[in-house]
C-alpha positions in Angstrom: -2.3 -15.9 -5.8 -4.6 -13.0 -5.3 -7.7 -13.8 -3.6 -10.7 -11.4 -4.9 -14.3 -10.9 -3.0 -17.4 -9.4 -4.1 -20.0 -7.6 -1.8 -23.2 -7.5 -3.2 -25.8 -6.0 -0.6 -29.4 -4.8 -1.3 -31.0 -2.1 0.3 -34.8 -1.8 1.5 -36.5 1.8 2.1 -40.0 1.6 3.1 -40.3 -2.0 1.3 -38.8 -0.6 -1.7 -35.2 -2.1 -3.2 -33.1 0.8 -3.9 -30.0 0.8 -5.6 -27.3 0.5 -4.0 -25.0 3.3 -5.1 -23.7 5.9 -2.9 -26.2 8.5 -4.9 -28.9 6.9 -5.0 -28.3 6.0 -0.9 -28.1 9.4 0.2 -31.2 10.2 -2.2 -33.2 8.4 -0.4 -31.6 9.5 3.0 -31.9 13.4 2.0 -35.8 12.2 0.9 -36.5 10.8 4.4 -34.7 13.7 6.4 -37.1 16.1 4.5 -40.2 13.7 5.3 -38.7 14.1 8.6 -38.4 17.7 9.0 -42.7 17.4 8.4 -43.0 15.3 11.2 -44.0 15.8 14.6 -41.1 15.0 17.3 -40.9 11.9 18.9 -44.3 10.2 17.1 -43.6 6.8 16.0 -43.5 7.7 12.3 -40.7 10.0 13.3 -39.0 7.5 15.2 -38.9 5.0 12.5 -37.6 7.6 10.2 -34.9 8.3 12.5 -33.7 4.2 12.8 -34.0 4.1 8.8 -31.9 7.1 8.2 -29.4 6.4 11.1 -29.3 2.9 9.1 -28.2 4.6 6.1 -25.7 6.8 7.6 -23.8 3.8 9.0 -24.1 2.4 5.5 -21.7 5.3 4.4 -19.7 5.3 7.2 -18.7 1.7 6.5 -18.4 2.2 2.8 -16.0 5.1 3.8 -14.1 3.5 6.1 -14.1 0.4 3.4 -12.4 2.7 0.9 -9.7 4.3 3.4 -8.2 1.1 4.6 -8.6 0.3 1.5 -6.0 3.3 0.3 -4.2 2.9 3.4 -3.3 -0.5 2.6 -1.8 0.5 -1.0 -0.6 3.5 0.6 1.5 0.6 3.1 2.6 -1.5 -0.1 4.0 1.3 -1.6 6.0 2.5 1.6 7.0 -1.2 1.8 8.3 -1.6 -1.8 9.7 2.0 -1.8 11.8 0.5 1.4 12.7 -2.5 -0.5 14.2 -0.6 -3.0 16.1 1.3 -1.1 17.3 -1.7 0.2 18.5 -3.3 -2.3 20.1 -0.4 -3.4 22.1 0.1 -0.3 22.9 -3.6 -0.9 24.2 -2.7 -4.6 26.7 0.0 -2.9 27.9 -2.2 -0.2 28.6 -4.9 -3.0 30.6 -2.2 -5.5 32.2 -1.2 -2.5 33.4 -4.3 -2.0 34.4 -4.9 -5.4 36.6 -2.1 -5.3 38.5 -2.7 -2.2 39.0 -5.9 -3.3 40.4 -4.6 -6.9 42.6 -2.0 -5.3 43.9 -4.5 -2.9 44.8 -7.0 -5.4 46.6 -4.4 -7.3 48.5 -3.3 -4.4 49.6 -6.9 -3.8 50.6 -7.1 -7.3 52.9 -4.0 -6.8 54.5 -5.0 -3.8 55.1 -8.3 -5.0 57.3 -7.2 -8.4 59.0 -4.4 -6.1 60.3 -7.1 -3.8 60.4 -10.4 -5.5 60.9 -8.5 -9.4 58.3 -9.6 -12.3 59.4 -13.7 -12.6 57.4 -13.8 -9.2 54.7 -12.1 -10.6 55.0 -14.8 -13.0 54.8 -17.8 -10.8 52.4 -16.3 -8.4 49.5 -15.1 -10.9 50.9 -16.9 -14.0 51.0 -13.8 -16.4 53.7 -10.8 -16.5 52.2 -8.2 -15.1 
């Protein structure tokens, strides 16, 4: 049975919730880079700008990296059935195959038998005339 998860996370900027879309995320990162780019370097204000965007950089990151494995693992079911397949199908040859060389085989038997023994053989080995 499939087991299913949900991820519900919240975000705070500056004591405000934001919604927590990938838009609306790098909104409000582009909106503190800019309050950022006013700043004077290395004041605290700038500093705490800097923590919250890094913050929400590695938010995206994550989600990114959430979304490739993600894709990479339906990318390694498909691979996986697409090898099954091919399996079985191998299997499906191998098993005609054998069909065959038993059919042909038989047949041979049966002519080698009524050129020999003559067709009452045939008779009382398979129990029909051939």
């Amino acid at each position: 049975m499939a087991k299913s998860s949900t991820r519900r996370v919240t975000i705070y900027i500056n004591g405000k919730e934001v919604e927590a879309s990938v838009k609306q995320i790098r909104s409000e990162m582009n909106k503190l880079v800019n309050e950022q780019n006013r700043m004077v370097i290395g004041s605290d204000e700038y500093i705490s700008h800097a923590k919250k965007i890094k913050e929400l950089r590695q938010y995206l990151k994550e989600h990114a990296q959430n979304i490739g494995s993600a894709a990479s693992a339906w990318t390694e079911m498909y691979n996986k059935v697409l090898q099954f397949g091919t399996g079985i199908g191998g299997l499906t040859q191998i098993l005609s195959s054998l069909d065959n060389v038993t059919s042909t085989l038989k047949q041979v038997a049966t002519d080698l038998a009524a050129e020999f023994w003559g067709d009452e053989c045939l008779v009382n080995f398979f129990g029909t005339k051939k």
